[in-house]
OpenMM code with the backbone's topology and positions (N, CA, C; nanometers):
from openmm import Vec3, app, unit

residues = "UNK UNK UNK UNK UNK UNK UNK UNK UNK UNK UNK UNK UNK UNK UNK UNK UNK UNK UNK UNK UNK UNK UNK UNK UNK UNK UNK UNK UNK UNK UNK UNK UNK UNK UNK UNK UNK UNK UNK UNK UNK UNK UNK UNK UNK UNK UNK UNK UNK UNK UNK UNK UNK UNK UNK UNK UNK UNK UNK UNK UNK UNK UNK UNK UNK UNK UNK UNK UNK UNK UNK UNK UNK UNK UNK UNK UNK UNK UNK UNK UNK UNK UNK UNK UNK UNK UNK UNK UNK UNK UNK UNK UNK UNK UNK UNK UNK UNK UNK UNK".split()
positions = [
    Vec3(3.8844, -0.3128, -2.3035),
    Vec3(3.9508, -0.3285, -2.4312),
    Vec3(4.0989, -0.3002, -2.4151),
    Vec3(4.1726, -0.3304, -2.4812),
    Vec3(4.2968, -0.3531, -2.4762),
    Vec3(4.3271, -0.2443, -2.5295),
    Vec3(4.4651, -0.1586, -2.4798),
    Vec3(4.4969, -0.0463, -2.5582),
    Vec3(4.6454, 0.0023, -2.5574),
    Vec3(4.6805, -0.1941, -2.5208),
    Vec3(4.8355, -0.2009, -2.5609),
    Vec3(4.9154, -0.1381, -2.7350),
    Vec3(4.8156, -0.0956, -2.7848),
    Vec3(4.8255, 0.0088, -2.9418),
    Vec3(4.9459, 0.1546, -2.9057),
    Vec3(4.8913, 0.1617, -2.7643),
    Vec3(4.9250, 0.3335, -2.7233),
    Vec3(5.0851, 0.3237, -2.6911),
    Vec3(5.1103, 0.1614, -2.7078),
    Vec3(5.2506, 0.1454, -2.6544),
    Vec3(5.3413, 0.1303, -2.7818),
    Vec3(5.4235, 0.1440, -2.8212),
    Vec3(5.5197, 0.1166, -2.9481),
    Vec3(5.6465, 0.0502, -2.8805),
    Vec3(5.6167, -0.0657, -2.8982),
    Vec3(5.6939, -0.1992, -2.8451),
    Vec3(5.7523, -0.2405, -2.9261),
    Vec3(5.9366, -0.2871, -3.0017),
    Vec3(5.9655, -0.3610, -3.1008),
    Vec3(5.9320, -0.4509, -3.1054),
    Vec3(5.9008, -0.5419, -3.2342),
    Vec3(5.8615, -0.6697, -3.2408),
    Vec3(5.8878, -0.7570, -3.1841),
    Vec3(5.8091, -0.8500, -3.1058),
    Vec3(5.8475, -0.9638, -3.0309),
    Vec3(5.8455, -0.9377, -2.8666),
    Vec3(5.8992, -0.8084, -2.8414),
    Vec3(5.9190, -0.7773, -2.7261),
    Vec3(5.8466, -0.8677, -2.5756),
    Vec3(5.6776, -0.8130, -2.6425),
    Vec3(5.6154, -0.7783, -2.5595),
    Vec3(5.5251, -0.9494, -2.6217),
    Vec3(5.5213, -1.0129, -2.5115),
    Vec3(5.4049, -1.1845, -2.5871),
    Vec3(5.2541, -1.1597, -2.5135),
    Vec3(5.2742, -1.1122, -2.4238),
    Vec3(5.1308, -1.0849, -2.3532),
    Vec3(5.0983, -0.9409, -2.2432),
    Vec3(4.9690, -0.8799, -2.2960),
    Vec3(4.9801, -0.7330, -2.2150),
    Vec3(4.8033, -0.7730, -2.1471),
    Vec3(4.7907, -0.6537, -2.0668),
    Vec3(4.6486, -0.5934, -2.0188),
    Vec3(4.6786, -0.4953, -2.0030),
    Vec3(4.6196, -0.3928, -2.0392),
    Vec3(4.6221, -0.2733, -1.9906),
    Vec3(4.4742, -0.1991, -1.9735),
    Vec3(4.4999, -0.1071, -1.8508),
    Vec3(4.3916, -0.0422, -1.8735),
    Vec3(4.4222, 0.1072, -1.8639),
    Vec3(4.3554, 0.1871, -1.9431),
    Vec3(4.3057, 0.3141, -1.9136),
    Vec3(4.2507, 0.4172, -1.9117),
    Vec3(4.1932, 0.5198, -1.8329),
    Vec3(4.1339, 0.6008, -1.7853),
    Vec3(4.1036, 0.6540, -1.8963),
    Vec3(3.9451, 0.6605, -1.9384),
    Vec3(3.9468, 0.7296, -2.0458),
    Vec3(3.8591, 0.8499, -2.0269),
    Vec3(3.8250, 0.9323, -1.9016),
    Vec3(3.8048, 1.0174, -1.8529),
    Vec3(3.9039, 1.1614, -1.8408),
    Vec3(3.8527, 1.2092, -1.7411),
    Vec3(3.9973, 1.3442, -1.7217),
    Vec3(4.1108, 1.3088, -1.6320),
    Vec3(4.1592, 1.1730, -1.6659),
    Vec3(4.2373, 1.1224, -1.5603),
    Vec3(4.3703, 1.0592, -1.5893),
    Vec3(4.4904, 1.0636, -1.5496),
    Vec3(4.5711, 0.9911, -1.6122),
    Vec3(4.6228, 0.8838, -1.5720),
    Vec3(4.5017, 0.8105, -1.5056),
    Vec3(4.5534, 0.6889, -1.4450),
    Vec3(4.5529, 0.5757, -1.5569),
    Vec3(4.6391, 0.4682, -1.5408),
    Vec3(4.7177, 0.3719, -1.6519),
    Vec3(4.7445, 0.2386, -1.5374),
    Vec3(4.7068, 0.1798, -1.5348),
    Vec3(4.7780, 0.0530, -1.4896),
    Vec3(4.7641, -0.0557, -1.6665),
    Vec3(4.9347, -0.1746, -1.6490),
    Vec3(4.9529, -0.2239, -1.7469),
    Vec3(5.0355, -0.3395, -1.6924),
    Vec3(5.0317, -0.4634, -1.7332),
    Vec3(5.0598, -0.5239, -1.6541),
    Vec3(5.1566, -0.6347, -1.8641),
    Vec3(5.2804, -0.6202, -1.8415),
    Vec3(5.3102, -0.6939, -2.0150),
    Vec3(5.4464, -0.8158, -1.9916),
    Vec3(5.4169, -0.8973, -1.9921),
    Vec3(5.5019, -1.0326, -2.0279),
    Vec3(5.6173, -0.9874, -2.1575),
    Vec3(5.7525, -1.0007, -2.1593),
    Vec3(5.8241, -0.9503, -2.2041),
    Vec3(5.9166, -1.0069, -2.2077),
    Vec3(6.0185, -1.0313, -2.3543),
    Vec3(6.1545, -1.1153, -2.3430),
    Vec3(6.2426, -1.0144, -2.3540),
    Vec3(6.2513, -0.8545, -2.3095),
    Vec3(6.3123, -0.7796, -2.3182),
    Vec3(6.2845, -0.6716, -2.1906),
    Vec3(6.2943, -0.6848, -2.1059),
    Vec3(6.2261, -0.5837, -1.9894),
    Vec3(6.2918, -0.4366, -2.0380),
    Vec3(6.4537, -0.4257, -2.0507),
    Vec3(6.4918, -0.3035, -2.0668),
    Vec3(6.3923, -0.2508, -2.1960),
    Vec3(6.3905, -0.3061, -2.2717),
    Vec3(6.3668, -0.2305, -2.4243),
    Vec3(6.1575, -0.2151, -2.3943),
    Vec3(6.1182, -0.2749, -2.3174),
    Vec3(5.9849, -0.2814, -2.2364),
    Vec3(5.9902, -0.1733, -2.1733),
    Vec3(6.0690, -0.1255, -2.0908),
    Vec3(6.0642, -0.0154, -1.9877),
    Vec3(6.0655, 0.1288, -2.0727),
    Vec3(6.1632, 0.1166, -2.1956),
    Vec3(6.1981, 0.2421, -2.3019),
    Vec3(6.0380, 0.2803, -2.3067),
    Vec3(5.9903, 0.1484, -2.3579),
    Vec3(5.8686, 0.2024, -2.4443),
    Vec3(5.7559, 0.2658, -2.3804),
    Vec3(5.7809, 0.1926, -2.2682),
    Vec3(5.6673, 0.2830, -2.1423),
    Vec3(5.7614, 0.3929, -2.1144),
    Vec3(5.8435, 0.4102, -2.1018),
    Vec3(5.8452, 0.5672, -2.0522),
    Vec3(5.8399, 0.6431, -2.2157),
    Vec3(5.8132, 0.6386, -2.3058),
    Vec3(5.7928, 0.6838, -2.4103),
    Vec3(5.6584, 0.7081, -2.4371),
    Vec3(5.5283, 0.6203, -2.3880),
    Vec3(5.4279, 0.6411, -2.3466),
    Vec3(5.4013, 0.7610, -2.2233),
    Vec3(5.4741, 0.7318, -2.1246),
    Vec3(5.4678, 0.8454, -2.0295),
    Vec3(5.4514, 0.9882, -2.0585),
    Vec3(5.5837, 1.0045, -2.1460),
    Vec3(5.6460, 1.1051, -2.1842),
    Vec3(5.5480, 1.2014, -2.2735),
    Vec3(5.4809, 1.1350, -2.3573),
    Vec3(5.3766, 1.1232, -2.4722),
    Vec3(5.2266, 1.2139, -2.3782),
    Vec3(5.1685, 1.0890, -2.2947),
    Vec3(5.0992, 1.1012, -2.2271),
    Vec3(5.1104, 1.2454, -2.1494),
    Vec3(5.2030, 1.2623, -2.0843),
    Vec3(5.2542, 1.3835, -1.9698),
    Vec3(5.2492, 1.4597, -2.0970),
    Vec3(5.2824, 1.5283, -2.1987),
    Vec3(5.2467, 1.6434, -2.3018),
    Vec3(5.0977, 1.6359, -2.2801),
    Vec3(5.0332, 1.5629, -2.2985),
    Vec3(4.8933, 1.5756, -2.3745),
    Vec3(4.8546, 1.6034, -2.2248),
    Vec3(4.8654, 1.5396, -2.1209),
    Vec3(4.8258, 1.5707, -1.9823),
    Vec3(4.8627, 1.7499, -1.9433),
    Vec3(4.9721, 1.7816, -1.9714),
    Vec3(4.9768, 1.9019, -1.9052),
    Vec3(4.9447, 2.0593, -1.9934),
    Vec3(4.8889, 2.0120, -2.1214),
    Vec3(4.7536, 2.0841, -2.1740),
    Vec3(4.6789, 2.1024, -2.1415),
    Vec3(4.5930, 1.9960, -2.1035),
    Vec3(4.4237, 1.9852, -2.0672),
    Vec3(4.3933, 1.9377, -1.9258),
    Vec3(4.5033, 1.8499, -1.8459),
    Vec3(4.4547, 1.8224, -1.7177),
    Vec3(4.5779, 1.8700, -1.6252),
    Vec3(4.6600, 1.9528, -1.6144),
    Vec3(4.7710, 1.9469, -1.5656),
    Vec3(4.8041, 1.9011, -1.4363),
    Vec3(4.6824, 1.9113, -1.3367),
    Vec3(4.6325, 1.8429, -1.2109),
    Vec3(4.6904, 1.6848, -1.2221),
    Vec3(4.7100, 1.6587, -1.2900),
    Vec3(4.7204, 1.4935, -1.3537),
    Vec3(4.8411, 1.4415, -1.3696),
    Vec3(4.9475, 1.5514, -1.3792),
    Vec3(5.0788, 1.5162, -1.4524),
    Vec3(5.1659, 1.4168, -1.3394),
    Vec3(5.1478, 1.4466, -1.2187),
    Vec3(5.2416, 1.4006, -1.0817),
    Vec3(5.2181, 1.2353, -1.1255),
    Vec3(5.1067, 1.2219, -1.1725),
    Vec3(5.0652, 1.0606, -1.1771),
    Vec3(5.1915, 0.9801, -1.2755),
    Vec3(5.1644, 1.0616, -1.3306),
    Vec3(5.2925, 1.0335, -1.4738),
    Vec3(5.4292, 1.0409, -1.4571),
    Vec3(5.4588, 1.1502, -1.3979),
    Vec3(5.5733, 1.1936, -1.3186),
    Vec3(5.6127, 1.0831, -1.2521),
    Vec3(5.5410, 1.0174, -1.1540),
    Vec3(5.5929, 0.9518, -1.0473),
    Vec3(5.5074, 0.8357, -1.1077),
    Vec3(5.4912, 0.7827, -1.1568),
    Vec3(5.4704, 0.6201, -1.2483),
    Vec3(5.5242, 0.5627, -1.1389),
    Vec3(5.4711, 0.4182, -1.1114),
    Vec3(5.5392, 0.2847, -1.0899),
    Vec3(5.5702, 0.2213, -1.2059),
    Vec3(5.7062, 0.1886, -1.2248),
    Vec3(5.7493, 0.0873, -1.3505),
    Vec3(5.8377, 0.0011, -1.3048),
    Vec3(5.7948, -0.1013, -1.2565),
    Vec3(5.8636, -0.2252, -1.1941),
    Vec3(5.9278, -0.3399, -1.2333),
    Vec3(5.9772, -0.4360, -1.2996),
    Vec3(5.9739, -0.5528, -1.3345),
    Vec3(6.0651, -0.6963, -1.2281),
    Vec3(6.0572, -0.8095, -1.3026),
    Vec3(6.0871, -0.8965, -1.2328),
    Vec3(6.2095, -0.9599, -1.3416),
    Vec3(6.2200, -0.9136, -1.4638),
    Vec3(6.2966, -0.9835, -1.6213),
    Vec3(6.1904, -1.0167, -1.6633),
    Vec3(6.0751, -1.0863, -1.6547),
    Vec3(5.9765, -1.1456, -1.7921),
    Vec3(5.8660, -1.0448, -1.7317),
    Vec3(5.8026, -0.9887, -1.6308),
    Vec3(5.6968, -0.8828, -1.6139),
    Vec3(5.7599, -0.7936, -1.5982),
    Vec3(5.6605, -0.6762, -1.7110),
    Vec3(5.7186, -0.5027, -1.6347),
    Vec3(5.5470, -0.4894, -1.6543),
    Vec3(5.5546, -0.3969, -1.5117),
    Vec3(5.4034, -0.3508, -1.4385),
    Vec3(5.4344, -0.1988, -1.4448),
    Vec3(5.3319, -0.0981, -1.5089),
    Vec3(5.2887, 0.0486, -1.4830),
    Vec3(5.2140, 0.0558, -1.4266),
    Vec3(5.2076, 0.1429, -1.3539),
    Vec3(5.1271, 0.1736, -1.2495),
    Vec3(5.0764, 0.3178, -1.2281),
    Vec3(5.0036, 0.4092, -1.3258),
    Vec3(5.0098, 0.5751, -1.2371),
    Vec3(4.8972, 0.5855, -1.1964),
    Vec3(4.8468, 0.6154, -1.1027),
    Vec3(4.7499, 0.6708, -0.9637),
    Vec3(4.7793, 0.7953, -0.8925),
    Vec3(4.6889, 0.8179, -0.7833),
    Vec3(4.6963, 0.9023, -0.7106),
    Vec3(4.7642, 0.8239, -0.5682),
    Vec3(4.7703, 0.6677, -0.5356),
    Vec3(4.7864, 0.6304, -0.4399),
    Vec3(4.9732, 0.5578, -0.5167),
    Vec3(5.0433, 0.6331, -0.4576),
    Vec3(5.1893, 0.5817, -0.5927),
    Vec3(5.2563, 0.5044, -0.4533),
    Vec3(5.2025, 0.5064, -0.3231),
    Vec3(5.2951, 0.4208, -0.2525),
    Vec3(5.2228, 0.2910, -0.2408),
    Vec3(5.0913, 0.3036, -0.2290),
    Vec3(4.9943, 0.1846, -0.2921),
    Vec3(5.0029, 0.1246, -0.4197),
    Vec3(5.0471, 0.1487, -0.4936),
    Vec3(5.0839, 0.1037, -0.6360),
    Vec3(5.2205, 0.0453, -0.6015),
    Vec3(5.3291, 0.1096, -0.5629),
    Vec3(5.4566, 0.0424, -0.5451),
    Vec3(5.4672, -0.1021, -0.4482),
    Vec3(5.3440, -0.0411, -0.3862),
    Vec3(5.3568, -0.2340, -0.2751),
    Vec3(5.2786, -0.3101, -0.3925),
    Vec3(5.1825, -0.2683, -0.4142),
    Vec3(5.0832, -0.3696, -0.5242),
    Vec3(5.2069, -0.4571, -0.6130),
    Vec3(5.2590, -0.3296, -0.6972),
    Vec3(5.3295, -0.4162, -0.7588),
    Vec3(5.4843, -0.4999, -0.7407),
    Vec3(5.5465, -0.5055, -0.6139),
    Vec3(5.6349, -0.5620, -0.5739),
    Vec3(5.5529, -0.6810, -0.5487),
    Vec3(5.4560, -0.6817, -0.5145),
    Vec3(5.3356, -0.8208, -0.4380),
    Vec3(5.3733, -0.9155, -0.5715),
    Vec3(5.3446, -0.8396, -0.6701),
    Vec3(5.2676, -0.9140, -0.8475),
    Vec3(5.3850, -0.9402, -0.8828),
    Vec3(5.5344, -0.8988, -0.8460),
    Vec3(5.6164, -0.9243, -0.9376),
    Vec3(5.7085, -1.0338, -0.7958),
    Vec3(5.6712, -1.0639, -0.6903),
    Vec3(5.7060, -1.1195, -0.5921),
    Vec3(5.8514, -1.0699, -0.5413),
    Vec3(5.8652, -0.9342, -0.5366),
    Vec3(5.9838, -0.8709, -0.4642),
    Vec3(5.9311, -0.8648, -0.3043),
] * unit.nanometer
topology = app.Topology()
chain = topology.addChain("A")
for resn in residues:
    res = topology.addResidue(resn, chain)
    for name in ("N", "CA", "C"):
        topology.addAtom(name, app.Element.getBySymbol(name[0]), res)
């Protein structure tokens, strides 16, 4: 299910998302959003982060580095999130997807 909701994107921004995430004790997030605004795209994910990392370092604090060290990549029309435990595996993944 889609839970591009968790993101607060200005209107228009964002034309197409997937996201997934962890709805366990985990703060892994991959999001993958088509965008006619990458900067004002990138705000909103790290505003999610930011969000996320509070509620993370309550209850899972083990979790926070994921957040901390996010992949947030883009190309101008894709920006890709990425938080895992594997963040140099995520950074090639998504240079692959955004063809850097």
């Amino acid at each position: 299910r889609s839970m591009a909701c968790l993101f607060f994107f200005d209107e228009g921004v964002v034309t197409q998302s997937a996201v997934y995430i962890a709805n366990d004790k985990s703060a892994d997030v991959v999001g993958v959003f088509e965008t006619t605004d990458a900067d004002s795209c990138r705000k909103a994910i790290q505003t999610y982060l930011d969000s996320a990392k509070t509620q993370m370092q309550n209850y899972f604090p083990d979790e926070v580095f994921k957040l901390d060290n996010a992949v947030v990549e883009d190309n101008g029309s894709t920006v890709i999130l990425i938080a895992c435990s594997d963040l140099e595996g995520a950074k090639k993944e998504a240079d692959i997807i955004l063809g850097k």
